[in-house]
ChimeraX commands (.cxc) that place a marker at each C-alpha (Angstrom):
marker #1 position 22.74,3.61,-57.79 radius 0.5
marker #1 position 24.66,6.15,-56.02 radius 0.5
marker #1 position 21.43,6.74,-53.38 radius 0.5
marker #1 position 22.02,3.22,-52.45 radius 0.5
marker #1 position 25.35,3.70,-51.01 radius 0.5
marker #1 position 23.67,6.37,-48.94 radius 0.5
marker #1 position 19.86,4.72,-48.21 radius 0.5
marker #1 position 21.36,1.53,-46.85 radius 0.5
marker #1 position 23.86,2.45,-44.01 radius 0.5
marker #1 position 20.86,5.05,-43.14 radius 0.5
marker #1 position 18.37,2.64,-42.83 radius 0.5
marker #1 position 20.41,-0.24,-40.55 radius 0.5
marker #1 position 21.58,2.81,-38.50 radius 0.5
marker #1 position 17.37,3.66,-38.54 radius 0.5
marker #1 position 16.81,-0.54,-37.51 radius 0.5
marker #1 position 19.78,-0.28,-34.99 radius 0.5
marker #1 position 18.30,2.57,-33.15 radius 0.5
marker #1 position 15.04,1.09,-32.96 radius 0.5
marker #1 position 16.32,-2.08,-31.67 radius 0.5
marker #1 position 18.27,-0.26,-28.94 radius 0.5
marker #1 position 15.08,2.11,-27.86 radius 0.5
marker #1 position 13.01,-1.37,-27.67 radius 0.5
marker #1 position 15.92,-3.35,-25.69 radius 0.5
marker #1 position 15.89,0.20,-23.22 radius 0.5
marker #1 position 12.31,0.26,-22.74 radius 0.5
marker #1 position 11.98,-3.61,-21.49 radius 0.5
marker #1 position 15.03,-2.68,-19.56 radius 0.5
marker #1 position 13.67,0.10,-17.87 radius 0.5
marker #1 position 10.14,-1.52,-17.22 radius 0.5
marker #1 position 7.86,0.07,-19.26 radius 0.5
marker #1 position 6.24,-3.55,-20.50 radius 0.5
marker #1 position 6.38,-5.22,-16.62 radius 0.5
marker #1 position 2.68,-4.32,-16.18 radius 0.5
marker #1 position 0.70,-4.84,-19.36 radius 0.5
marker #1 position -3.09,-4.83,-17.53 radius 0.5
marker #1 position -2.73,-2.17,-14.59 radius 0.5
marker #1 position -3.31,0.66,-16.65 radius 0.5
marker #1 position -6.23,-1.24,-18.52 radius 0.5
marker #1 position -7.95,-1.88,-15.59 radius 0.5
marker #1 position -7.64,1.31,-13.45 radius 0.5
marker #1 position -9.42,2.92,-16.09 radius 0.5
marker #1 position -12.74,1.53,-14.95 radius 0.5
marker #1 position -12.17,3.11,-11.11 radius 0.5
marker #1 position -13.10,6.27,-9.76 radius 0.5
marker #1 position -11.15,8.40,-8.35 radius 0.5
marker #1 position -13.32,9.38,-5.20 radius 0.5
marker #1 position -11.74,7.77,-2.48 radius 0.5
marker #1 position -10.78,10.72,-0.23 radius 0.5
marker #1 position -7.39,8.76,0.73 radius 0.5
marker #1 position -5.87,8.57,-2.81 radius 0.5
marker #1 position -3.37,11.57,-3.54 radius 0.5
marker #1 position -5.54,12.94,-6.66 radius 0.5
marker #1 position -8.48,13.18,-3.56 radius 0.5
marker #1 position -6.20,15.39,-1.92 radius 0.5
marker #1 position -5.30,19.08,-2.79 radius 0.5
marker #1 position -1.69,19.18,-2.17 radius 0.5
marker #1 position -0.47,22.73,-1.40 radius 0.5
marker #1 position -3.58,23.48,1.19 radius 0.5
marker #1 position -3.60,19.43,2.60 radius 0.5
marker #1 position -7.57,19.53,1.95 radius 0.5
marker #1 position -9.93,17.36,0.32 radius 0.5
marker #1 position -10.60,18.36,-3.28 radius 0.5
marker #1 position -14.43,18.24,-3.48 radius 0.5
marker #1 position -15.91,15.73,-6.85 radius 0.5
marker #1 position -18.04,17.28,-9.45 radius 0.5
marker #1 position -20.96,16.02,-8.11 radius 0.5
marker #1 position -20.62,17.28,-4.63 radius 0.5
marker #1 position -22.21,20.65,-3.52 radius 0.5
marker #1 position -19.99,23.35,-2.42 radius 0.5
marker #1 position -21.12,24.74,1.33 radius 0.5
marker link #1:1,2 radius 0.2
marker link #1:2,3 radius 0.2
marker link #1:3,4 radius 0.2
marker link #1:4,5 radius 0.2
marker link #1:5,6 radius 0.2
marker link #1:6,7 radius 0.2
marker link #1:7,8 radius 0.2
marker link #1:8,9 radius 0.2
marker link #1:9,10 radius 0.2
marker link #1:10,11 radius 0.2
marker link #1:11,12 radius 0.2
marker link #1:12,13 radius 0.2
marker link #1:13,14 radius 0.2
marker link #1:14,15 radius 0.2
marker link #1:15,16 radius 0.2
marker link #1:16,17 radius 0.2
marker link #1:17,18 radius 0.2
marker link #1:18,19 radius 0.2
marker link #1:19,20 radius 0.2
marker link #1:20,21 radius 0.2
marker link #1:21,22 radius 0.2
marker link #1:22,23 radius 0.2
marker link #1:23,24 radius 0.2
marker link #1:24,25 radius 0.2
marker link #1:25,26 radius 0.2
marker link #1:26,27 radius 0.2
marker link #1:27,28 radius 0.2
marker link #1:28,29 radius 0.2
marker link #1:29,30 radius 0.2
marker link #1:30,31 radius 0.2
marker link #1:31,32 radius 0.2
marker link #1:32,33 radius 0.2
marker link #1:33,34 radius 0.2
marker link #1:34,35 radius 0.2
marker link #1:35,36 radius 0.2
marker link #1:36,37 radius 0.2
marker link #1:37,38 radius 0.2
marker link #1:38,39 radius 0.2
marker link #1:39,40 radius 0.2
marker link #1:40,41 radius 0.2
marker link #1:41,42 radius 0.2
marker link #1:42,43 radius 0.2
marker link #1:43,44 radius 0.2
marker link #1:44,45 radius 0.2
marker link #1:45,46 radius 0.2
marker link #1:46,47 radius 0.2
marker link #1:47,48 radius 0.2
marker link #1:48,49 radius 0.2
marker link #1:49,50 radius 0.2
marker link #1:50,51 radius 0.2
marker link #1:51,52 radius 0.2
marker link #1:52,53 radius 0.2
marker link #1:53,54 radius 0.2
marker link #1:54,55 radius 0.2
marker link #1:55,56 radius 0.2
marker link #1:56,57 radius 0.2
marker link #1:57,58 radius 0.2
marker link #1:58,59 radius 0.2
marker link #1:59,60 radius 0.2
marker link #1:60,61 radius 0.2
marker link #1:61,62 radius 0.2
marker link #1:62,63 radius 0.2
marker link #1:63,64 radius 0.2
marker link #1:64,65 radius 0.2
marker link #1:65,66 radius 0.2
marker link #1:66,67 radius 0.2
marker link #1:67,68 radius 0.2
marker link #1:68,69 radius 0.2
marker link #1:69,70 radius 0.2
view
């Protein structure tokens, strides 16, 4: 019976804290786009104007996999 006195205030300080972290992460946007992510999945990467086609520190094109080096 004693635990109880300890378990209880624990676990609604537990609930509260999850309840906060959700009400911060709708705050901060981290639900706004739900399909984005699902669809970029299914798109390369190999257009030479996105930044990942782009090594950054010489300015040069990064070549693919399937590219032959020269």
């Amino acid at each position: 019976m004693p635990a109880l006195y300890i378990m209880i205030p624990v676990a609604v300080v537990i609930v509260l804290v999850a309840i906060y972290v959700l009400f911060w992460a709708v705050d901060s946007g981290q639900y706004d786009d739900m399909e984005g992510p699902a669809h970029s999945i299914l798109f390369d990467d190999q257009d030479p104007n996105h930044k990942a086609g782009v090594d950054e520190a010489s300015g040069r094109e990064v070549p693919t996999p399937h590219e032959k080096k020269a």
